[in-house]
C-alpha positions in Angstrom: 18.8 -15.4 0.7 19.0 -18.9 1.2 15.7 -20.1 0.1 13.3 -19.1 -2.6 9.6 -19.5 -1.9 6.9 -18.9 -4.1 4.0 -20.6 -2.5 3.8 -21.2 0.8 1.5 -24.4 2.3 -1.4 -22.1 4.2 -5.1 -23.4 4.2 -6.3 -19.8 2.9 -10.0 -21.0 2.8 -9.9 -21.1 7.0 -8.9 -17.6 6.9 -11.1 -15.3 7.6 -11.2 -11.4 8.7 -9.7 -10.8 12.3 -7.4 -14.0 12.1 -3.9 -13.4 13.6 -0.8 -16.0 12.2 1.3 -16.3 15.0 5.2 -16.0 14.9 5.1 -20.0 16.3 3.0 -21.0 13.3 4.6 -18.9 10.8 8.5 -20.6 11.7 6.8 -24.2 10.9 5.7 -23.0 7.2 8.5 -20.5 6.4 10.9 -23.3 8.2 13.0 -19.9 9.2 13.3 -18.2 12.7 12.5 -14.8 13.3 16.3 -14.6 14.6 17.2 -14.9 10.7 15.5 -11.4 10.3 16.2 -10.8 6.6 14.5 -14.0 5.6 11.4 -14.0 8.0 10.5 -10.3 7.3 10.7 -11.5 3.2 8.9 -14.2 3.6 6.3 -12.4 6.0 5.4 -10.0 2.9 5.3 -12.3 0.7 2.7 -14.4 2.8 0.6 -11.3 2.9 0.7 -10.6 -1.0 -0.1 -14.4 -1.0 -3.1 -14.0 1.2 -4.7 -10.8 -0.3 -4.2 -12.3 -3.9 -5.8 -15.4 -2.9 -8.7 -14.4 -0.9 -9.6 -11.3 -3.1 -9.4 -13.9 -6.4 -12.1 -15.8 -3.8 -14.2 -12.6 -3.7 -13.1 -11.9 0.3 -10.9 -8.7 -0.2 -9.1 -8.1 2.6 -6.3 -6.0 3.8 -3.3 -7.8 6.1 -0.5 -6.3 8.1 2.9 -7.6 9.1 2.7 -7.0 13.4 6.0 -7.3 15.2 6.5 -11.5 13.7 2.7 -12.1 13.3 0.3 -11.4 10.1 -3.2 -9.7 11.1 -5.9 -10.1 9.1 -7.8 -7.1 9.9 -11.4 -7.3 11.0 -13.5 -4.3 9.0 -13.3 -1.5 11.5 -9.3 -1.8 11.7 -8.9 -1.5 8.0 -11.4 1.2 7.6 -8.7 2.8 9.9 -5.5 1.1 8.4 -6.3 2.1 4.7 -7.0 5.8 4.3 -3.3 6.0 6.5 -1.7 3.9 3.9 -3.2 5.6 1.4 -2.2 9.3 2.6 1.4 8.0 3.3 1.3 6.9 -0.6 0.5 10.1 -1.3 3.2 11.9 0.8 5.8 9.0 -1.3 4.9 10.5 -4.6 5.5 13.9 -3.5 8.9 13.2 -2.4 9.4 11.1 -5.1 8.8 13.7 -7.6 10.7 16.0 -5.3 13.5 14.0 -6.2 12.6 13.5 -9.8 12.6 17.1 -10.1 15.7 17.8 -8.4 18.0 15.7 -10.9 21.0 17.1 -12.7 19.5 16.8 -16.0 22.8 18.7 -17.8 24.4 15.1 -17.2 22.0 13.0 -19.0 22.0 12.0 -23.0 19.6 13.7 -24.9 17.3 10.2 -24.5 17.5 10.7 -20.8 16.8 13.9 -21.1 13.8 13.0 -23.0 12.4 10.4 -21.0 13.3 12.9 -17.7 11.0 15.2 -19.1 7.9 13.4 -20.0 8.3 11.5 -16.4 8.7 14.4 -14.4 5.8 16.2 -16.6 3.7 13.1 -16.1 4.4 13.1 -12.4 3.7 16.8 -12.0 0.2 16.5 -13.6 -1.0 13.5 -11.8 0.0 15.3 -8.4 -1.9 18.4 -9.8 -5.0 16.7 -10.8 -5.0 14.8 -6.9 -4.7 18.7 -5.1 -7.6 19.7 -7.5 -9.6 16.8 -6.5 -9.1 17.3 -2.6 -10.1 21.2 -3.7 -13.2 19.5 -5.0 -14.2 17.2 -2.8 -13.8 19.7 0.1 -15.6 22.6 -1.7 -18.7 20.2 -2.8 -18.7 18.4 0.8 -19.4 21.7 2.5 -21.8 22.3 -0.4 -23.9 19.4 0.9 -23.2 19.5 4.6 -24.7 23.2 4.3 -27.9 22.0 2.2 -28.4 19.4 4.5 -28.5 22.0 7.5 -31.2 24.0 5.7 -28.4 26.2 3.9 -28.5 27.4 0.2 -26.0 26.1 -2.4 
């Protein structure tokens, strides 16, 4: 990488839900073409974390996306859509994450590693079990409510 950036020159009190950066305006602050790939994708994220930290330290949460070469704030109704998919693909990370914890050799390691393997994968293995048991929960006490609120008995 050529250049390191920590803060780039954006005006983040104009921005506001539903604004879109375009790739044009984005090349004249990163000062990089979306033909150097590498470096306009980086510096894309990093925008983003920029803008989220900012605006949420402003009390103005807000959730923005990397769309083909152009950020997206996103207006309400797109993040209520945007989030809970992020939030299930995290889910489905940590599963094959811990997949993969689980699946290492641990006959090679020093007895450290060992140590440390075991109290990860154990660690990993609970908090995976306590999200299943709170789906369980939710589900079981959401039809609780949906049939006391259609006259049925709990």
């Amino acid at each position: 990488m050529k250049k390191k950036v920590t803060r780039f020159p954006v005006d983040f009190e104009k921005l506001k839900k539903g604004d879109v950066l375009k790739c044009e305006y984005l090349e004249r602050v990163f000062m990089i073409s979306p033909d150097e790939e590498q470096e306009y994708r980086f510096c894309l994220l990093t925008l983003r974390d920029q803008i989220m930290r900012e605006l949420e330290k402003q009390g103005r949460p807000v959730t923005v996306i990397a769309r083909h070469d152009d950020l997206v704030i996103l207006t309400d109704e797109e993040a209520a859509e945007h989030n809970p998919r992020e939030f299930k693909r995290g889910n489905r990370r940590m599963v094959r994450a811990h997949k993969r914890t689980l699946a290492v050799d641990i006959t090679l390691l020093s007895h450290d590693q060992k140590l440390r393997w075991g109290r990860v994968a154990m660690n990993q293995g609970i908090i995976l079990q306590s999200h299943q048991t709170a789906k369980k929960t939710i589900r079981v006490n959401g039809e609780k409510k949906a049939l006391a609120g259609n006259g049925g008995s709990e």
